[in-house]
C-alpha positions in Angstrom: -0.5 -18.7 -18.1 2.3 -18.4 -21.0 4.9 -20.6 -20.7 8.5 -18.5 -20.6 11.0 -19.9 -22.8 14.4 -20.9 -21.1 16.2 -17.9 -22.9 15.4 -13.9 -22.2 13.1 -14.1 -25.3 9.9 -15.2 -24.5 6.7 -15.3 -26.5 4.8 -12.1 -26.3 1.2 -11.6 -24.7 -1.1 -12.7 -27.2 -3.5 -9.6 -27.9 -6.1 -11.8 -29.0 -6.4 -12.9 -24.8 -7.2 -9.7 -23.9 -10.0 -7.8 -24.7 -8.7 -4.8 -26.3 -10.7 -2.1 -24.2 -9.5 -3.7 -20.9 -6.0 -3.6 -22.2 -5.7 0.3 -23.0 -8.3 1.5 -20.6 -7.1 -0.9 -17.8 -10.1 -2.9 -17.9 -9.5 -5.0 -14.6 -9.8 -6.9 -11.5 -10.3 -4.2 -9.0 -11.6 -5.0 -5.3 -13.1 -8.4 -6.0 -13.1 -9.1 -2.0 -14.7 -5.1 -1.0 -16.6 -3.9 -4.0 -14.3 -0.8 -4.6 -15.9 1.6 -6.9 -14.3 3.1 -9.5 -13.1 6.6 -9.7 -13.2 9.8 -11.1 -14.8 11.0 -14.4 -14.2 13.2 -17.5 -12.6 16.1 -17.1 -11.4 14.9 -13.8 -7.7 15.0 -12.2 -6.4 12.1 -11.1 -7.4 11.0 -7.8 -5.3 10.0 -5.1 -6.9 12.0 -1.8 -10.3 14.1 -1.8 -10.2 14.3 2.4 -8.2 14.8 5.2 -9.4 13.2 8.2 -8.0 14.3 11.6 -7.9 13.3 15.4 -8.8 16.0 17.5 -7.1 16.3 21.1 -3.2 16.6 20.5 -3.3 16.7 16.5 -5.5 20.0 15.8 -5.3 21.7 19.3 -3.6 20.8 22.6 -4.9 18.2 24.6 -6.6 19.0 27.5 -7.9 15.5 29.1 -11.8 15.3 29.1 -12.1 19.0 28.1 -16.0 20.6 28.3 -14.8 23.9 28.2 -14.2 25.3 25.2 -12.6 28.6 26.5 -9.4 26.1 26.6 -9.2 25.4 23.1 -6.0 26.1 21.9 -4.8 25.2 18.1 -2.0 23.6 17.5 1.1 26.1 15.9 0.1 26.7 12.2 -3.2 25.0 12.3 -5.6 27.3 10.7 -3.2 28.2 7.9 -2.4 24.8 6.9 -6.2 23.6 7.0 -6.7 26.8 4.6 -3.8 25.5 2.3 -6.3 22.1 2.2 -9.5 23.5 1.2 -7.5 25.8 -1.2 -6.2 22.5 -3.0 -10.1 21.7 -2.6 -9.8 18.4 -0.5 -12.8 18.1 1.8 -12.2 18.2 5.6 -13.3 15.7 8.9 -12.5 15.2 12.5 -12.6 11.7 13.8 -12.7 11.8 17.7 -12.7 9.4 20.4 -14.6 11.3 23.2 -15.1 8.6 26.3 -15.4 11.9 28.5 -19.5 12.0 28.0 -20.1 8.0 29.2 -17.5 8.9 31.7 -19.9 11.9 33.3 -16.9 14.0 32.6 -18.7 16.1 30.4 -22.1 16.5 28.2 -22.8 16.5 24.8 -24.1 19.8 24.4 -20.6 20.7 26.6 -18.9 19.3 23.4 -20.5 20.0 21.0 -19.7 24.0 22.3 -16.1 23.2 22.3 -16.2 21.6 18.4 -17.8 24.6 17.9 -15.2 26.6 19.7 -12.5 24.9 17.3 -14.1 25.5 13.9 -14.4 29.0 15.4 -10.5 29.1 15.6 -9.9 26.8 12.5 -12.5 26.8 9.9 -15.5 24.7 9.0 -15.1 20.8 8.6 -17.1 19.2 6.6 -17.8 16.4 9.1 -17.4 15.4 12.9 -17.4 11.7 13.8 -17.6 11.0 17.2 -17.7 8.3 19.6 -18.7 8.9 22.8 -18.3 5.6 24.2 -15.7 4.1 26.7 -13.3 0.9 26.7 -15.2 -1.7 27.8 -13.6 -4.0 30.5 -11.7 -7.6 29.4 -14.2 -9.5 27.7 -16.8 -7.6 26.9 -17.6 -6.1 23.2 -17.1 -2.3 22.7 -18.7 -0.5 19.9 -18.1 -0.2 16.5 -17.3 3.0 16.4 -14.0 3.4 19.2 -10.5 4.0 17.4 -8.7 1.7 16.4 -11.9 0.6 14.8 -11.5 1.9 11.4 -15.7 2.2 11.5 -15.5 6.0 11.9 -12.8 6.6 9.3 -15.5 4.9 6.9 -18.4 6.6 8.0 -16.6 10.1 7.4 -15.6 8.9 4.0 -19.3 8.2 3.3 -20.2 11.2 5.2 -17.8 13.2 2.3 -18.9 11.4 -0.2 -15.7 9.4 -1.4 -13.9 6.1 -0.3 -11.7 5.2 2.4 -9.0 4.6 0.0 -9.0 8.5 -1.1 -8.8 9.6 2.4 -5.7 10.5 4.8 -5.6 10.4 8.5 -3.4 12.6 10.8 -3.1 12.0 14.5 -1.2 11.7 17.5 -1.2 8.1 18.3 -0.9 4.3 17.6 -4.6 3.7 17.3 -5.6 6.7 15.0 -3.1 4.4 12.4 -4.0 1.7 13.0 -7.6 3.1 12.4 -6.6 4.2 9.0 -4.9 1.0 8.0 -7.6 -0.9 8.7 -10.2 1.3 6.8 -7.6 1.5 3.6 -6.6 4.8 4.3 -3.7 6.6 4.4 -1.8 8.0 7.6 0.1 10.1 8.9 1.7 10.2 12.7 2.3 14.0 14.2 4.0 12.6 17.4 3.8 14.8 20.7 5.1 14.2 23.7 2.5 11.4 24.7 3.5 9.4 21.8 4.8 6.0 22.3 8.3 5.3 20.4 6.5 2.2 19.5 4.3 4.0 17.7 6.3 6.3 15.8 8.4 3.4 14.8 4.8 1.7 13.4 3.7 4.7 11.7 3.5 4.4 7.8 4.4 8.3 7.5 5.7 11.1 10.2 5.5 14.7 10.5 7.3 17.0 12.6 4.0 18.8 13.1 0.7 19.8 11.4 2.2 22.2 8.9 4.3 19.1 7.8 2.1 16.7 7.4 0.0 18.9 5.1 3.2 19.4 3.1 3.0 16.0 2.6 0.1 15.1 1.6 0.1 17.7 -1.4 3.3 16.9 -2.1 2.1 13.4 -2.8 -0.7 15.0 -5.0 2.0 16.8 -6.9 3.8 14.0 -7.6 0.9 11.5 -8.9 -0.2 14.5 -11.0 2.7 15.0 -12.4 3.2 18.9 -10.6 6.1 18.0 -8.8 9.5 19.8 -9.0 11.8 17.0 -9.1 12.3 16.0 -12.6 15.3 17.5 -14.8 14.1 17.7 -18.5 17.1 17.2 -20.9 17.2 19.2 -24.1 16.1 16.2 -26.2 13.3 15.2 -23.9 11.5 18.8 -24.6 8.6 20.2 -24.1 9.1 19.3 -20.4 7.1 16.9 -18.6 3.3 16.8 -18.4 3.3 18.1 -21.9 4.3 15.2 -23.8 5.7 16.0 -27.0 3.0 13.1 -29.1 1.8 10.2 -28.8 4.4 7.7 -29.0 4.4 4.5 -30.9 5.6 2.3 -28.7 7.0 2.7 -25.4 9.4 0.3 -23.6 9.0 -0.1 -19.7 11.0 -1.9 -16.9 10.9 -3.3 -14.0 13.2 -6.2 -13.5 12.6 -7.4 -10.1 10.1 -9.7 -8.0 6.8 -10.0 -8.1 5.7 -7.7 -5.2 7.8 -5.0 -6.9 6.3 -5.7 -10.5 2.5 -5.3 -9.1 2.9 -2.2 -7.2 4.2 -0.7 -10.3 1.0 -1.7 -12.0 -0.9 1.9 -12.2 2.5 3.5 -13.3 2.3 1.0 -16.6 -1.5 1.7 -17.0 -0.9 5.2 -17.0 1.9 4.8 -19.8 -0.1 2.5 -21.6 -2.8 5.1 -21.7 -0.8 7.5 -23.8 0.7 5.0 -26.0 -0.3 2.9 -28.8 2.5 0.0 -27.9 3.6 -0.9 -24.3 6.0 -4.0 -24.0 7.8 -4.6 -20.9 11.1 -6.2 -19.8 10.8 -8.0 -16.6 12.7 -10.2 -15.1 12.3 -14.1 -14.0 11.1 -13.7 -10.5 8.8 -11.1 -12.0 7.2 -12.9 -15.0 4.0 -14.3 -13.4 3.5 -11.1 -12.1 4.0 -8.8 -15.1 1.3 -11.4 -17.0 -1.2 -10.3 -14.6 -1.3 -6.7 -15.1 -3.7 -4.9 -17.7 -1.8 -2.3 -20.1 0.9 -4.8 -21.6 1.6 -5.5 -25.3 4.2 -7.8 -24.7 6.3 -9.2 -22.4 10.4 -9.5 -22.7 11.8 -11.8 -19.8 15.9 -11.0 -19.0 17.6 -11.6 -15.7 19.9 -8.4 -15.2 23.4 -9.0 -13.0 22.7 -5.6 -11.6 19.1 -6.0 -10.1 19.0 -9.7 -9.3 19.9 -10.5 -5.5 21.8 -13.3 -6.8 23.6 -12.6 -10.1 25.3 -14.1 -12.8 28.8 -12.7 -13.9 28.3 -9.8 -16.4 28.8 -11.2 -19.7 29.8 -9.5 -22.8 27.8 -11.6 -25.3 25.1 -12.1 -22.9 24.9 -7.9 -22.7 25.1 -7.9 -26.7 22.1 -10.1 -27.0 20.3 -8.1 -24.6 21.1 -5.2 -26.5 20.0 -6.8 -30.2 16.7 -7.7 -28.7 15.8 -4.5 -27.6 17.0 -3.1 -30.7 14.3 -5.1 -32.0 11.3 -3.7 -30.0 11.6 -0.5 -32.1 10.7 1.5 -28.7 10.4 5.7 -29.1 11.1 5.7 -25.6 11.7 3.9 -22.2 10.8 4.1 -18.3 12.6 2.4 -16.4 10.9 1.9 -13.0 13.6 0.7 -10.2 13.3 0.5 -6.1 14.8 3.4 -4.3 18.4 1.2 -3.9 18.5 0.3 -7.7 20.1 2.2 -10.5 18.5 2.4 -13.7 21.7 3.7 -15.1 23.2 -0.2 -16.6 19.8 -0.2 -18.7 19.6 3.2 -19.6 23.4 2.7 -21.1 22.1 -0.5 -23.0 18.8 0.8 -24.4 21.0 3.6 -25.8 23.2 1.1 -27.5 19.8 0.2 -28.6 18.8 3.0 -30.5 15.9 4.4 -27.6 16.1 8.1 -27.9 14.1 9.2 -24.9 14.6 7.9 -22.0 12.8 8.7 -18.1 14.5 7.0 -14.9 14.5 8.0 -11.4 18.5 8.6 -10.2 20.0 10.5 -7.5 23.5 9.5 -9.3 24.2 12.1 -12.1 23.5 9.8 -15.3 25.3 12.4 -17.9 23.7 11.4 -21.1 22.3 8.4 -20.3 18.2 10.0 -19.7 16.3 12.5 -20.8 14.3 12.9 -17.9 16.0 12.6 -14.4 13.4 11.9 -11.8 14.1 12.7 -7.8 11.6 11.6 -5.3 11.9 12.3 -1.5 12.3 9.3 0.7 9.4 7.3 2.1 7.0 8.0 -0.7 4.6 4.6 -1.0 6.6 2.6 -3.8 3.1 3.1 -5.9 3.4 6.8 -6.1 6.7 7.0 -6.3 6.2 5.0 -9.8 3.6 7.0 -10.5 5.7 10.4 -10.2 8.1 9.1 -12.5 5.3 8.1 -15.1 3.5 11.5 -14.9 7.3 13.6 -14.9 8.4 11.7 -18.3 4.8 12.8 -20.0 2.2 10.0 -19.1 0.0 11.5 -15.8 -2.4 8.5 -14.9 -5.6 9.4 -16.7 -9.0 10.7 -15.1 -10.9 7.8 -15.6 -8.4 5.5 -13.2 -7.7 5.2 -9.4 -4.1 5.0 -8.6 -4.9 1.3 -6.6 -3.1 -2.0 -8.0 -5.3 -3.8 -10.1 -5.0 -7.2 -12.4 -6.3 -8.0 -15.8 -10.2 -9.4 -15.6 -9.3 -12.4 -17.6 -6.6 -13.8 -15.3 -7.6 -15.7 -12.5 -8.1 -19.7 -12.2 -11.1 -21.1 -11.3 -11.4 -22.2 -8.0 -13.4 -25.7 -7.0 -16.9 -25.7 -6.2 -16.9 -27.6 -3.0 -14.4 -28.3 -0.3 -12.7 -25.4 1.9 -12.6 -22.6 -1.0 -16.6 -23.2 -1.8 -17.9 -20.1 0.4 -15.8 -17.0 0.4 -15.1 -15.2 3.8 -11.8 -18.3 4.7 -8.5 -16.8 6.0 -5.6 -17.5 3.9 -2.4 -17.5 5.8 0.9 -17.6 3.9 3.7 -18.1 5.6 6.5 -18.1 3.3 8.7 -15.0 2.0 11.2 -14.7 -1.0 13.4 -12.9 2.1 14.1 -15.1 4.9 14.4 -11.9 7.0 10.8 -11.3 6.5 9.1 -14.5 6.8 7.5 -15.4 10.4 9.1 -18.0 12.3 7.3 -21.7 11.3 6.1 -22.6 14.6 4.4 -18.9 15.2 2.6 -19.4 12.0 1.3 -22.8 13.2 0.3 -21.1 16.6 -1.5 -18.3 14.4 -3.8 -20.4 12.1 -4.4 -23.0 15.4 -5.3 -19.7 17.2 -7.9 -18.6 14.1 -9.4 -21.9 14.0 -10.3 -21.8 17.3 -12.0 -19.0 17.0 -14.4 -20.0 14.6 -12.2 -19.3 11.5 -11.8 -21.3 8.3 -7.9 -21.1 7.5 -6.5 -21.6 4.5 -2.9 -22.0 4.2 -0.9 -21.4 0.7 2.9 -21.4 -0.1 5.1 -21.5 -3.2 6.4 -24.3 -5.5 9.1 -25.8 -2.8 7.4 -24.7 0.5 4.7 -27.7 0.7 6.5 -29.0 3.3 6.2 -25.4 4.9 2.6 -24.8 4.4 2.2 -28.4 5.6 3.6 -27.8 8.7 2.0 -24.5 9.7 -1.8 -26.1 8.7 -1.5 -28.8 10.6 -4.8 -30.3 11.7 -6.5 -26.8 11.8 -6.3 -25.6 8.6 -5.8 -26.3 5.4 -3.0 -26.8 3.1 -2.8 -26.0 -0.2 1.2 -25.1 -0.2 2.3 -25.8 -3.9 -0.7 -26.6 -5.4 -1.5 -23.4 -7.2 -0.1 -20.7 -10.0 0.4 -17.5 -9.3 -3.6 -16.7 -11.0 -4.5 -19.7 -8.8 -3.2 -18.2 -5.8 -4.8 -14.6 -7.0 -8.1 -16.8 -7.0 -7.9 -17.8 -3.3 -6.8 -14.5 -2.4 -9.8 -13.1 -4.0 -12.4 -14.5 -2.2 -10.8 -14.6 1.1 -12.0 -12.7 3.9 -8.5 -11.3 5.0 -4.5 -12.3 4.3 -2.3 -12.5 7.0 1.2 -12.3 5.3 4.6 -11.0 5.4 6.3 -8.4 3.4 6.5 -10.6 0.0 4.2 -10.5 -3.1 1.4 -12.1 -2.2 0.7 -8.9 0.4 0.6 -7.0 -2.9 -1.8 -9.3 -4.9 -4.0 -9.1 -2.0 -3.8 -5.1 -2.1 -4.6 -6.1 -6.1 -7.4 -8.0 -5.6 -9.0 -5.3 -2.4 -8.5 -8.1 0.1 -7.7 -6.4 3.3 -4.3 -8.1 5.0 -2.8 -8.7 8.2 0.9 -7.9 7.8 3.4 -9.4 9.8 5.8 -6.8 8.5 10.0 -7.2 9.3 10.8 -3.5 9.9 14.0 -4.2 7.3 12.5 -1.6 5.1 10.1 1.0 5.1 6.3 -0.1 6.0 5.1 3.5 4.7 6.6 2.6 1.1 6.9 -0.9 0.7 3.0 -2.0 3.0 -0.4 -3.2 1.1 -0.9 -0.2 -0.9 -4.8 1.0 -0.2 -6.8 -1.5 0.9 -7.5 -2.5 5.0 -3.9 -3.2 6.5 -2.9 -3.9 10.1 0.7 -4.1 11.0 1.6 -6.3 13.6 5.0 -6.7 14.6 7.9 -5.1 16.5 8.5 -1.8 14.6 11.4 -1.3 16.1 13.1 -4.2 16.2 17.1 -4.1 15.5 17.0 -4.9 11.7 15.2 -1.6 11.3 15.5 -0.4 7.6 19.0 -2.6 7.8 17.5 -4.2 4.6 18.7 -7.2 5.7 18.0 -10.5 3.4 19.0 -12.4 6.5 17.6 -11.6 10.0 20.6 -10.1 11.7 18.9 -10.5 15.4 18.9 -13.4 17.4 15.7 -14.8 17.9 13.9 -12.8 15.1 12.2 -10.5 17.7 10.3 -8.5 15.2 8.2 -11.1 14.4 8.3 -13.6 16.8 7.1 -11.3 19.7 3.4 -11.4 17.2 0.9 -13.3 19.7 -1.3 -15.4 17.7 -4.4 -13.2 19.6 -3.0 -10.2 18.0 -4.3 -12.0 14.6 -7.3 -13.5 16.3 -7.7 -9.1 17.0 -6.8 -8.0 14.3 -9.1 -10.4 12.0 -11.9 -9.0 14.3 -10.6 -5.4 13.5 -10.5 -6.1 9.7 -14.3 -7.0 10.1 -13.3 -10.6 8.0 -14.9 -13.8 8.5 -17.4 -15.1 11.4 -17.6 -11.7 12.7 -17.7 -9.0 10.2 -18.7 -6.0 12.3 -15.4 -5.0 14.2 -15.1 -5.0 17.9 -13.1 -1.9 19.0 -13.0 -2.7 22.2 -9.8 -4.8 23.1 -6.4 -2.3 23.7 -5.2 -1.4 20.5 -1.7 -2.6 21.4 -2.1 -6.3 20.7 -3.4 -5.2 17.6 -0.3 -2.3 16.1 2.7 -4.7 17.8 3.2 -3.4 20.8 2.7 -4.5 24.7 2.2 -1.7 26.9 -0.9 -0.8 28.4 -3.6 1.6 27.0 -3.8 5.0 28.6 -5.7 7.9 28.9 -5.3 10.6 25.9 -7.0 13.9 25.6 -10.9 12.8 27.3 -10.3 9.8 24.1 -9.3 7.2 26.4 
């Protein structure tokens, strides 16, 4: 670790620590806990889906419950046209289907496999059918693997297509087609019909009105990360436009003064700058430091707290503003990007890294900035917080290159050792971590003390981790069942843990993201105070638990503005127990599908039948 200095002018990361190849091809620390390949190849686009996955009954044609008959097929309005406008973009095609209605005698197989063939009659081939024919098993008894909101038949599909969960999208109808593409690391996307729960919609990481619109949005996502999107005004001085940068620059300045959760999901945007550049050095601020010395692409590290982004700032000071401005002057950057969260404005830097001689600047602003950039970015709302800093990397000139994967990754040279014996000596523990740089998203004490009681006692090792200042915290929630190793550890000694954990089960705070960093799946007790679509672990195995649609609801609320905290203190420490199960971490690796998928996506009511999938 490098020790900041007490002023915003810290020593810069030594090159001589990093192994020059890793640091401009983003040699790194990639899926330590699952094994992720890497992607892509020469010649290549970026990749951030090759497949669309769907549900079947109520996503691409009506539902019609336990349906043999496949002169009742009917495709959902706009189906075939917006499948076509998939394999046009050449993204590979599969259906994931629950059908209970063959061990319920409702129908045969050859019955549907004539209606499958009925709908790629109506809608065009798919390049693979995963099916489970099996029904919910009663209380008690373990289902199969296969069962949504297992996420086993998302993975076999990917397999079956030849590409990785991670790569793949999932549209469907319900709670537990999600919650089957969480858990597998893929993408989702609800198309609510009548059937659907509120619950679930609220749940949902992304919504559609309907089919069409959820295929907008997936290549509109691809657009963006490639750098084809539409949003980004090209000043005079910026030209040629985006995607066709104008040279190499020498040095490039990026930003992104904020917390460490926001500074690692930000992590592929830098990589992709630091691809096209010979110099990238970063301003970041305190809460961000650790973070920002854990990500591959970095020449140098500038540490300044800025009154506009910090949630608890210092008067503006003139002098303070001046030195700011004489040490930026001094990075001699050709340009800047200045990455910000969608309620930031990158317009105070943009004004002082003119003052400091920057020429070309690229920011994302709805607010007109006048002079102040030379690339105005615009990205729709709801866009993962990884893509959306993607876009603006790819619209001021630096597209991620073809030989990287759009997934947060850390440097290969940064993590502590961990101890040979004791609790951490075999891999597979679950950490839990209970404490949040929000207080509106951090689970209530005593529910956290429930949860790793509840994992021990079923066969779990816990581990329990927390902050400088929350031993006392972690202390409490371990208790006798776990244990605690609150305040004991760095940020790369936390990363360390992390990696060789069998699952997290976290709030929305940074430690979610190193997780995502390090391909350690997580159990999310997300507050719904912002957006789980943009701001959840960012592809690698998720479940959400929580209430969804609890009253602080994208309130962005620091503070929980409901009594009681209902959004997370209505999580039943079985939910974990499920969800663990789910993730396929720990004792019992293979997932059992066959408890209701409520207790496991936050909600209470009772599971019920859905087109023959029930």
């Amino acid at each position: 670790m490098f020790t900041p200095s007490a002023r915003g002018n810290p020593p810069p990361v030594r090159n001589d620590q990093v192994d020059p190849h890793q640091r401009r091809s983003g040699g790194t620390i990639a899926g330590l806990a699952q094994g992720r390949p890497e992607a892509g190849g020469a010649g290549c686009p970026p990749v951030l889906f090759e497949a669309v996955l769907f549900d079947r009954d109520g996503t691409l044609v009506h539902d019609v419950p336990y349906n043999g008959d496949p002169t009742l097929v009917r495709p959902v309005a706009g189906a075939r046209e917006a499948l076509d406008r998939l394999r046009a973009a050449g993204l590979r095609l599969g259906v994931v289907t629950n059908q209970s209605g063959i061990a319920r005698g409702r129908f045969s197989r050859s019955d549907l496999d004539r209606v499958n063939a009925r709908v790629e009659e109506l809608l065009g081939p798919f390049d693979s059918w995963q099916i489970c024919p099996h029904a919910e098993p009663g209380p008690g008894v373990a289902g199969c693997r296969c069962r949504k909101p297992s996420p086993a038949m998302v993975a076999d599909a990917a397999r079956a297509l030849g590409t990785t969960p991670d790569r793949c999208v999932l549209v469907g109808d319900i709670g537990a087609d999600m919650t089957a593409a969480g858990a597998a690391g893929a993408a989702g996307i609800l198309v609510p019909t009548a059937q659907t729960r509120p619950e679930e919609v609220a749940a949902a990481p992304a919504v559609a009105g309907d089919l069409p619109g959820a295929v907008d949005l997936i290549l509109r996502r691809q657009r963006l990360v490639a750098g084809g999107g539409e949003r980004a005004d090209i000043g005079a001085a910026a030209a040629p436009a985006a995607g066709a940068h104008r040279g190499r620059p020498r040095c490039v300045l990026v930003a992104r003064p904020d917390s460490a959760g926001d500074v690692l999901v930000t992590g592929p945007a830098i990589r992709a700058v630091a691809a096209g550049a010979d110099r990238v050095v970063m301003l970041c601020g305190p809460r961000g430091r650790a973070a920002a010395e854990l990500l591959p692409g970095i020449d140098e590290l500038i540490e300044w707290p800025l009154p506009w982004i910090d949630p608890q700032p210092t008067p503006v000071d003139r002098a303070e503003v001046d030195r700011l401005t004489a040490r930026l002057t001094e990075v001699g950057a050709d340009e800047a990007v200045l990455f910000t969260s969608f309620h930031q404005s990158a317009l105070p830097l943009a004004l002082v890294l003119r003052m400091a001689g920057v020429e070309r600047i690229s920011a994302i602003s709805d607010d007109y900035p006048g002079s102040l950039l030379d690339v105005r970015h615009r990205v729709p709302l709801g866009i993962p917080e990884t893509e959306r800093a993607l876009s603006l990397a790819a619209a001021a000139g630096f597209p991620l290159p073809p030989d990287d994967d759009p997934t947060l990754r850390l440097r290969a040279d940064c993590l502590d050792a961990l101890p040979g014996d004791g609790a951490l000596a075999e891999p597979g523990y679950v950490v839990v971590h209970p404490g949040s740089s929000v207080a509106a998203r951090a689970c209530p004490p005593e529910l956290c003390a429930r949860i790793v009681a509840a994992l021990a006692e079923a066969g779990h090792r816990v581990v329990v981790t927390g902050g400088p200042g929350e031993g006392a915290l972690s202390a409490r929630v371990a208790g006798r069942a776990g244990v605690d190793l609150g305040g004991q550890t760095s940020l790369t000694g936390l990363a360390a843990i992390i990696a060789r954990a069998g699952c997290l089960v976290v709030g929305n705070t940074g430690p979610a993201h190193l997780a995502a960093a390090l391909g350690t799946p997580v159990i999310s007790l997300f507050a719904p105070t912002v957006s789980f679509g943009q701001w959840g672990p960012y592809r690698v195995p998720t479940v959400r638990l929580g209430d969804a649609a609890a009253g602080c609801r994208h309130t962005r609320a620091t503070s929980c503005p409901v009594l009681g905290h209902p959004c997370l203190s209505s999580v039943e420490p079985a939910s974990v127990v499920a969800a663990v199960r789910l993730l396929g971490a720990g004792a019992d690796p293979v997932p059992i599908s066959g408890a209701a998928p409520a207790p496991v996506y936050g909600g209470a009511a009772p599971a019920r039948v859905h087109g023959g999938a029930a």
